[in-house]
C-alpha positions in Angstrom: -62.4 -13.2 -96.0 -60.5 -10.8 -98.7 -61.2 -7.2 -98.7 -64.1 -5.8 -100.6 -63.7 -3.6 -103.5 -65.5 -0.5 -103.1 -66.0 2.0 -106.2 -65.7 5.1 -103.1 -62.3 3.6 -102.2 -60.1 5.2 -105.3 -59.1 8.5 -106.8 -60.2 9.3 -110.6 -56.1 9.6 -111.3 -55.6 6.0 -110.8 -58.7 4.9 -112.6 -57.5 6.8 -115.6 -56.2 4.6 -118.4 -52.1 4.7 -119.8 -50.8 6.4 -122.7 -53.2 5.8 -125.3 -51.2 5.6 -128.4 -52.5 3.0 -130.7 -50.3 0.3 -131.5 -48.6 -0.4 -135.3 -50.7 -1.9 -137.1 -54.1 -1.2 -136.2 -56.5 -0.1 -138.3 -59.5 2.0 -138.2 -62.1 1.8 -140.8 -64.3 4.7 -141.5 -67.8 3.9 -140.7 -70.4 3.2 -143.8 -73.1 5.7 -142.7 -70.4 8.7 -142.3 -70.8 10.9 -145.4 -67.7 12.5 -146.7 -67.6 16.2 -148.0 -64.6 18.6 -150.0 -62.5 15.5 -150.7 -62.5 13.7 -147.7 -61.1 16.5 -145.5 -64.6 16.7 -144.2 -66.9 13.8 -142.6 -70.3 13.6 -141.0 -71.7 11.0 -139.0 -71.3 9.2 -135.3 -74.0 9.6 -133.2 -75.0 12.3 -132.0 -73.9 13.8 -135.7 -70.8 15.9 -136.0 -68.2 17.3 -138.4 -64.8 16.2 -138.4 -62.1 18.1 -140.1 -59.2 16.8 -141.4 -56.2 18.5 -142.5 -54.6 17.4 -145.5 -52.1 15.1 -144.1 -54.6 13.0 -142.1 -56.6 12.8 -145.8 -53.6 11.3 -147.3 -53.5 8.6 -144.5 -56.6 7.1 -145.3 -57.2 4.6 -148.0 -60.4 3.6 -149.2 -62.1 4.7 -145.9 -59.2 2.7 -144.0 -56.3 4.0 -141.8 -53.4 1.8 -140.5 -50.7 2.9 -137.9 -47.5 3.1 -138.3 -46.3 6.0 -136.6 -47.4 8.4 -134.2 -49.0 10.7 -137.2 -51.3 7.8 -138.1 -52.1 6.8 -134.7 -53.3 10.1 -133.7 -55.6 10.6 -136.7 -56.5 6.6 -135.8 -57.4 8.0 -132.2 -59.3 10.9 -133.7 -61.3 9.1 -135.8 -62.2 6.4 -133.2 -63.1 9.1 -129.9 -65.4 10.9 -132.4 -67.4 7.7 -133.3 -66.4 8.5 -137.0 -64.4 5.1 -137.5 -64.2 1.7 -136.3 -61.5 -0.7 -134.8 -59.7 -3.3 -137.0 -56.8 -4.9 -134.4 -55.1 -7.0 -136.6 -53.4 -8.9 -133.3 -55.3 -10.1 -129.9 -54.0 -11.5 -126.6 -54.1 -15.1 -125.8 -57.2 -16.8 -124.5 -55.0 -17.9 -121.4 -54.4 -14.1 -120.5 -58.7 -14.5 -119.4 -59.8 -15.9 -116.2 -63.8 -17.0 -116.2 -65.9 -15.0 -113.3 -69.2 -17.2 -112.8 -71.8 -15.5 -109.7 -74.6 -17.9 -109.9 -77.2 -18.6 -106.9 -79.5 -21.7 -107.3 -78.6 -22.1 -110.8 -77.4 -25.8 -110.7 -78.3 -26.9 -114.6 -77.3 -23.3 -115.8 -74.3 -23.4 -114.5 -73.4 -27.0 -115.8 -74.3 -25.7 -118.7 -72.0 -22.9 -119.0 -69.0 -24.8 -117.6 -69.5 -27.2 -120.6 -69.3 -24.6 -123.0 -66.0 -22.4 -121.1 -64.3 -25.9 -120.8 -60.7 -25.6 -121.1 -60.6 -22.0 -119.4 -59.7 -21.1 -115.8 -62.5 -20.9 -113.9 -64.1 -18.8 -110.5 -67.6 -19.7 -109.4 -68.8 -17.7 -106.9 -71.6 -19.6 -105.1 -73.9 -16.1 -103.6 -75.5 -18.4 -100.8 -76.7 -20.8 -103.2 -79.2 -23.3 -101.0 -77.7 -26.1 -101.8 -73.5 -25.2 -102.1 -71.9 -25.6 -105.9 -69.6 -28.1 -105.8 -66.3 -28.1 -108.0 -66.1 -30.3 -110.6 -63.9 -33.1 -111.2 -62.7 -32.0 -114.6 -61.8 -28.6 -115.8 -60.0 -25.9 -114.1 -62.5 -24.7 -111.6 -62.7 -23.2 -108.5 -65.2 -22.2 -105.9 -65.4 -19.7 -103.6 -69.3 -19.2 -101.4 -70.7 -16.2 -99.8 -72.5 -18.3 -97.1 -75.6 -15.6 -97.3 -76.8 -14.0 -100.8 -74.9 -10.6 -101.4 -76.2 -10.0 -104.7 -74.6 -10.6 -108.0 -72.4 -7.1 -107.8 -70.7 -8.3 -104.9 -70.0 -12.1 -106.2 -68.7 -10.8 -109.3 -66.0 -8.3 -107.0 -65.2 -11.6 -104.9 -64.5 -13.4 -108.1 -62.2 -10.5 -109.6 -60.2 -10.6 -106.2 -59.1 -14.2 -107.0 -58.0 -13.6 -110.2 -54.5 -12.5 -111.4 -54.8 -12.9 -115.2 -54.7 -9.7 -117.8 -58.1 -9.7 -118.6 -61.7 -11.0 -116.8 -64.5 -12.4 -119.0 -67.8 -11.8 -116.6 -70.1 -14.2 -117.8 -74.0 -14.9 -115.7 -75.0 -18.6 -115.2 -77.7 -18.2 -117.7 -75.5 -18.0 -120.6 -74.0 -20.2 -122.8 -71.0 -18.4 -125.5 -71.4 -19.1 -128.9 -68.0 -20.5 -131.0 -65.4 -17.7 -131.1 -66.9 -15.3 -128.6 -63.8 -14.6 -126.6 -61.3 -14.1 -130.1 -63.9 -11.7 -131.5 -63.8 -9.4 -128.3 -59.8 -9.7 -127.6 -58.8 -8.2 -130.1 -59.8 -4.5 -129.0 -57.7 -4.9 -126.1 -54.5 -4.4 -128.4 -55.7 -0.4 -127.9 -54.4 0.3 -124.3 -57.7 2.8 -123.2 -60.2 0.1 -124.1 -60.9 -1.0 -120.1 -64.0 -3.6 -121.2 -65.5 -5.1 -124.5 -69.1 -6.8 -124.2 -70.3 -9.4 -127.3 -74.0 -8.8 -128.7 -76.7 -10.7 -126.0 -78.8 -13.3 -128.4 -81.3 -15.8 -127.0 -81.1 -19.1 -126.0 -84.2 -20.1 -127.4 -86.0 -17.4 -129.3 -89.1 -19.5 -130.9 -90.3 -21.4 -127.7 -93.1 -19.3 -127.6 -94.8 -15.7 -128.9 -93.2 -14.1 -125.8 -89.6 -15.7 -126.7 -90.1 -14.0 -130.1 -90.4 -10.9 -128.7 -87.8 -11.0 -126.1 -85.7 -12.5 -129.1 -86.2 -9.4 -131.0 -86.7 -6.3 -128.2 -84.7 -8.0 -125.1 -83.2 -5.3 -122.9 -80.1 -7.2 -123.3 -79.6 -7.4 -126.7 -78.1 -4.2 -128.0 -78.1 -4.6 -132.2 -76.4 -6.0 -134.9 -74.3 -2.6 -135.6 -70.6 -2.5 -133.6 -70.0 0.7 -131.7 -68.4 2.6 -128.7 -70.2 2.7 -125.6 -70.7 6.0 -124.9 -73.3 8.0 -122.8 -76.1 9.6 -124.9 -75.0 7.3 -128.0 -76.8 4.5 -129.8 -75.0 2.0 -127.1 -75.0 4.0 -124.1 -74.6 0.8 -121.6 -73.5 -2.7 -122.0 -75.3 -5.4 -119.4 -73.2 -7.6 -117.0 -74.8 -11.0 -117.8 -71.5 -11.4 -120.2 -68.3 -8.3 -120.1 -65.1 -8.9 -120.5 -62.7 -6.4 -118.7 -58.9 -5.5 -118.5 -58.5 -6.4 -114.5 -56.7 -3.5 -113.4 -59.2 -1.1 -114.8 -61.9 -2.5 -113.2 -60.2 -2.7 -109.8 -58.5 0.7 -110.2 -62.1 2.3 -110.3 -63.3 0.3 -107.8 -65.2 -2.7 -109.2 -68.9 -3.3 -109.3 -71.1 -1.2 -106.9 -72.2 -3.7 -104.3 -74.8 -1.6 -103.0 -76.5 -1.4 -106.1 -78.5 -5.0 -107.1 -80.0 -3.9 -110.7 -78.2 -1.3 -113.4 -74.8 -1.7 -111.8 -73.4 -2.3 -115.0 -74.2 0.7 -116.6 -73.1 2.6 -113.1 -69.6 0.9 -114.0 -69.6 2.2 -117.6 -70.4 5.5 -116.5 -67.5 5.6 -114.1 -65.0 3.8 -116.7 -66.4 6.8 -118.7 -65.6 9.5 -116.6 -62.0 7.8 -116.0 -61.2 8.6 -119.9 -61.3 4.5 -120.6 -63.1 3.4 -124.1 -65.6 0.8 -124.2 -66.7 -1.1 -126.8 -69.6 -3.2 -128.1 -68.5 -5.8 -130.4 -71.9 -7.7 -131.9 -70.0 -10.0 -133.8 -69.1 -11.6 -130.8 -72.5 -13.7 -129.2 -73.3 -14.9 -126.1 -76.8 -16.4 -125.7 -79.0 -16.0 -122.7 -81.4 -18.0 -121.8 -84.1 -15.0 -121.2 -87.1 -14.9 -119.2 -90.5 -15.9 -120.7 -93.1 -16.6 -118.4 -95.3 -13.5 -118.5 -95.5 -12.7 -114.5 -91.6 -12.9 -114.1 -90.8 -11.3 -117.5 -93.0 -8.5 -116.3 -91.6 -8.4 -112.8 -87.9 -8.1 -114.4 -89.0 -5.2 -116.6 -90.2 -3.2 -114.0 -87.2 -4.5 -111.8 -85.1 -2.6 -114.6 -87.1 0.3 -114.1 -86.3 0.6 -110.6 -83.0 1.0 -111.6 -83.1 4.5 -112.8 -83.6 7.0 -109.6 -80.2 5.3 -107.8 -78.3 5.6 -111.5 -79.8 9.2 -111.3 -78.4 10.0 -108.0 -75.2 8.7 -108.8 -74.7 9.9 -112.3 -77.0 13.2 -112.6 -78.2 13.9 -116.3 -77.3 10.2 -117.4 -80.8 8.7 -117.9 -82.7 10.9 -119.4 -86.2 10.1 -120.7 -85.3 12.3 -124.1 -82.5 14.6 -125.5 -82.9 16.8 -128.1 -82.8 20.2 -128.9 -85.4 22.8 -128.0 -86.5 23.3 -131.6 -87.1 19.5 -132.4 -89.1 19.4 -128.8 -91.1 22.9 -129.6 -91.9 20.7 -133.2 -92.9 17.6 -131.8 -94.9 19.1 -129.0 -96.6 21.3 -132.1 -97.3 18.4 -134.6 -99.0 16.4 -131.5 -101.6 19.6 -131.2 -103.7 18.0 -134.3 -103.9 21.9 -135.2 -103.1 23.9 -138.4 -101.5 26.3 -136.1 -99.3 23.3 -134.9 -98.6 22.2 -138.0 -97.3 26.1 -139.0 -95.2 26.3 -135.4 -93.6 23.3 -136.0 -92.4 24.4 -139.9 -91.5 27.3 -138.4 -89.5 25.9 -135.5 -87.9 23.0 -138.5 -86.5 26.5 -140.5 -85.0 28.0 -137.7 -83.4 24.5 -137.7 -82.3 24.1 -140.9 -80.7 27.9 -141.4 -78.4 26.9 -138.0 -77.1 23.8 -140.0 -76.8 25.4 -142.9 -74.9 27.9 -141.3 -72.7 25.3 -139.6 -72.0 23.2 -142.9 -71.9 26.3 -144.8 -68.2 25.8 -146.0 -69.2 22.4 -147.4 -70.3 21.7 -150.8 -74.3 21.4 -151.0 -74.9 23.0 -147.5 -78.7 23.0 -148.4 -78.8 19.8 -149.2 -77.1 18.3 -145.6 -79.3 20.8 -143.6 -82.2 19.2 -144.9 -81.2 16.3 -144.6 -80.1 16.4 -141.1 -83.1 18.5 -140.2 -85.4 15.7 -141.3 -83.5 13.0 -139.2 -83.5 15.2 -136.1 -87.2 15.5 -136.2 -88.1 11.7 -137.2 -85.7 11.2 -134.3 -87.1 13.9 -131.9 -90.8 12.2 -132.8 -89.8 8.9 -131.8 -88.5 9.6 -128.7 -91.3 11.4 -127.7 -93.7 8.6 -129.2 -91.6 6.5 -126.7 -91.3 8.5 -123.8 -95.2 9.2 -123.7 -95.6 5.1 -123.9 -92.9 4.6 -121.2 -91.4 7.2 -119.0 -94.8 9.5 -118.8 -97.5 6.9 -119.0 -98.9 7.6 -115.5 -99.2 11.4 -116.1 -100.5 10.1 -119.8 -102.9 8.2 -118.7 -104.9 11.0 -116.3 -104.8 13.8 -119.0 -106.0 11.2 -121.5 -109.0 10.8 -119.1 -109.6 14.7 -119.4 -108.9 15.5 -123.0 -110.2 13.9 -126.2 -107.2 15.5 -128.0 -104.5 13.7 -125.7 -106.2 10.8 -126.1 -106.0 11.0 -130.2 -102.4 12.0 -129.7 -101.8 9.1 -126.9 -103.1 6.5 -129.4 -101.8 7.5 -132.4 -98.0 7.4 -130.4 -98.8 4.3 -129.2 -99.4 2.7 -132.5 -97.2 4.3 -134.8 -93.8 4.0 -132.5 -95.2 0.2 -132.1 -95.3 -0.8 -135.7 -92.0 1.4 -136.0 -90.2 -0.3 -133.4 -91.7 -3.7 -135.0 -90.2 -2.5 -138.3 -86.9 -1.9 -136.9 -86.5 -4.8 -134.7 -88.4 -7.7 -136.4 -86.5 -10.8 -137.3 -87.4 -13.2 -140.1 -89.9 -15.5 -138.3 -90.9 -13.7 -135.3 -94.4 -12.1 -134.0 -96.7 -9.8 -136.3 -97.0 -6.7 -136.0 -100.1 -6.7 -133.3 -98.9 -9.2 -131.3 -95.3 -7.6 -131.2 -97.3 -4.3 -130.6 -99.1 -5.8 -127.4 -96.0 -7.1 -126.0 -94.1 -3.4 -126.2 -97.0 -1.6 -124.7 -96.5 -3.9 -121.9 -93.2 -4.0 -121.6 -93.2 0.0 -121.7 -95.9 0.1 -118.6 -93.6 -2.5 -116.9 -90.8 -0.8 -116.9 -92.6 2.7 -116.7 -94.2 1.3 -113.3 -90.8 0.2 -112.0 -89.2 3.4 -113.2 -91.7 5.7 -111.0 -91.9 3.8 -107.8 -87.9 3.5 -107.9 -88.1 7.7 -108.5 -90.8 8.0 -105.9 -89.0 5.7 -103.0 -85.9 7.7 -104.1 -88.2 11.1 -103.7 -86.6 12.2 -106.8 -88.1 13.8 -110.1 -84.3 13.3 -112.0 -85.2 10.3 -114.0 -88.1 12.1 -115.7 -86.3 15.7 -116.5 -85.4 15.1 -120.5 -82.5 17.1 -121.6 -83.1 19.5 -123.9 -80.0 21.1 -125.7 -80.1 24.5 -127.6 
């Protein structure tokens, strides 16, 4: 048997990525939401917000919000713009679709995985067979091969067998209940032609999203499916995480840090980010790229694999301290929040207070820009409808237990609890809802149940762990 990859068995030196100079002619593209200030030499946006300055040089290299490198000069305002989350990547070249080998773990999947050899026809193949019942056989056609743990090591471990067997450039993960969508692999290559991107992961869609009301809302709130807007993956940003049901990764990355965690069996994939992170490697999440996944809709196991996520936390906690928190925000948007849920008129004054002290520290911060007044407000008003939200959701899913006894207590927390409840609901319906899909109360229902789910799996994952570090939020100054 070969040698297991273990993420303990190498140094962060020689997980760290190569030179990162981009490559001539690659181009960044300024992102649409980043506002620009003082003729460009300013810009705002990425997520969390911040302000990039530019000297004049770097101004003079960008062209209608687009940069293209062609010498060093370029490619280090090109770098700049995409490690601040300001701009995005425009390769103009990719690798070829021989330089990927196909990793396929898949236990007692026999019609998924026919299915997805179908659709990856043409492409080198590994199944890894994790103690299937009844052994996968290699198919007659197609370049496939088989390789069987003989007892079930979990899906980490048969994706680590997999990479061992393969001596191509690149490794396109892909689970055996997923079938690519025309062009998947081109869409996601190209971002490879920067030398620190170490994996790329395509936008999760369903397989069949109208099948039934729960379909719907798995179509439109699945854990998997991260949005329709490209970013990096970053800790603390919009796209924190990519999942491991379909990643495709430079091979010596991934086995210079170690591979997948094989004692982990549930959020190994976002333990592998994190440690690509901390290894100075750029990830990326490229929605244009689609892989479909044929999700889970019958209530009891869809429930069971929402709090099975949730279990996923405390070891992710242990491993990566600060990495999951519940919230993050500053003190002053918490304080406001915290205020505002009081149902007071003394709440109501602490929490203006507490959104001035706010806005003078921005507009202190932008006040070399033109209209300082005006992006203080502005940002102000974000950070708060933000702050809100996430304690809307938090109260709904991290804290429902403790929610749920001082509801019993206090008519107050129970006005507050309900109106959270609701309001981050129809929000969250708002933001996710797809032409066709549930109405708002049924779409309501589903996310209340998905949040105790997951809530249920995320405190009896902290409580086996005897940890408290997956409910500590992190609250900046």
């Amino acid at each position: 048997m070969s040698r297991a990859i273990t993420p303990q068995a190498t140094s962060p030196e020689a997980a760290q990525p190569p030179a990162t100079r981009l490559p001539d002619g690659f181009g960044v593209r300024i992102d649409a939401r980043v506002r620009s200030f003082a003729g460009g030499r300013v810009l705002v946006g990425g997520s969390p917000t911040r302000m990039l300055k530019l000297a004049p040089a770097a101004v003079a290299m960008i062209d209608e919000d687009f940069v293209e490198v062609v010498d060093a000069q370029s490619a280090a305002v090109a770098r700049r713009l995409l490690d601040s989350g300001i701009g995005n990547p425009r390769p103009t070249k990719l690798p070829p679709s021989s330089a990927v080998t196909v990793v396929v773990p898949v236990k007692d999947n026999p019609s998924g995985l026919a299915r997805l050899l179908a659709a990856v026809e043409g492409h080198e193949v590994v199944v890894v067979d994790d103690g299937s019942e009844k052994p996968v056989e290699a198919p007659e056609r197609g370049r496939v091969r088989v390789v069987r743990h003989e007892t079930s090591r979990g899906p980490a471990a048969a994706r680590n067998t997999g990479l061992q067997q393969v001596t191509t450039e690149f490794v396109a993960f892909l689970d055996s209940d997923v079938v690519p969508q025309l062009g998947w692999l081109e869409r996601s290559l190209g971002h490879f032609t920067d030398p620190a991107v170490a994996l790329v992961a395509p936008r999760i869609v369903a397989l069949e999203p109208d099948s039934s009301a729960l379909a719907k809302y798995e179509h439109a709130r699945s854990s998997l499916d991260l949005g329709s807007r490209e970013s990096a993956v970053v800790a603390g940003g919009p796209v924190s995480y990519v999942p491991s049901a379909a990643l495709l990764v430079r091979r010596d990355a991934l086995v210079a840090c170690g591979g997948f965690d094989e004692t982990m069996h549930v959020a190994e994939d976002v333990d592998l980010c994190r440690r690509l992170q901390t290894s100075e490697w750029r990830l990326r999440y490229e929605p244009i790229s689609r892989v479909a996944h044929d999700h889970r809709t019958r209530f009891r196991t869809w429930l069971t694999r929402k709090a099975f996520y949730g279990t996923g936390a405390a070891p992710l906690a242990e491993r990566h301290p600060g990495s999951v928190p519940p919230m993050v925000m500053s003190i002053w948007t918490l304080l406001a929040c915290v205020a505002i849920a009081s149902f007071t008129r003394v709440g109501v004054i602490a929490a203006v207070l507490t959104q001035v002290v706010t806005f003078v520290r921005l507009r202190r911060m932008f006040s070399e820009l033109d209209r300082p007044d005006r992006i203080a407000a502005l940002l102000t008003a974000q950070g708060f409808a933000g702050g809100l939200w996430q304690v809307a959701s938090a109260v709904c899913r991290h804290y429902w237990p403790v929610t749920v006894v001082a509801a019993v207590f206090s008519r107050k927390v129970r006005r507050a609890v309900l109106a959270c409840a609701v309001a981050e609901g129809i929000w969250d319906w708002k933001t996710h809802r797809e032409s066709g899909g549930l109405d708002p109360v049924r779409y309501l229902l589903y996310k209340r149940l998905d949040d105790l789910a997951y809530g249920a799996g995320l405190w009896k994952g902290a409580l086996d762990a005897r940890t408290a570090a997956v409910l500590v939020p992190d609250i900046r100054k």
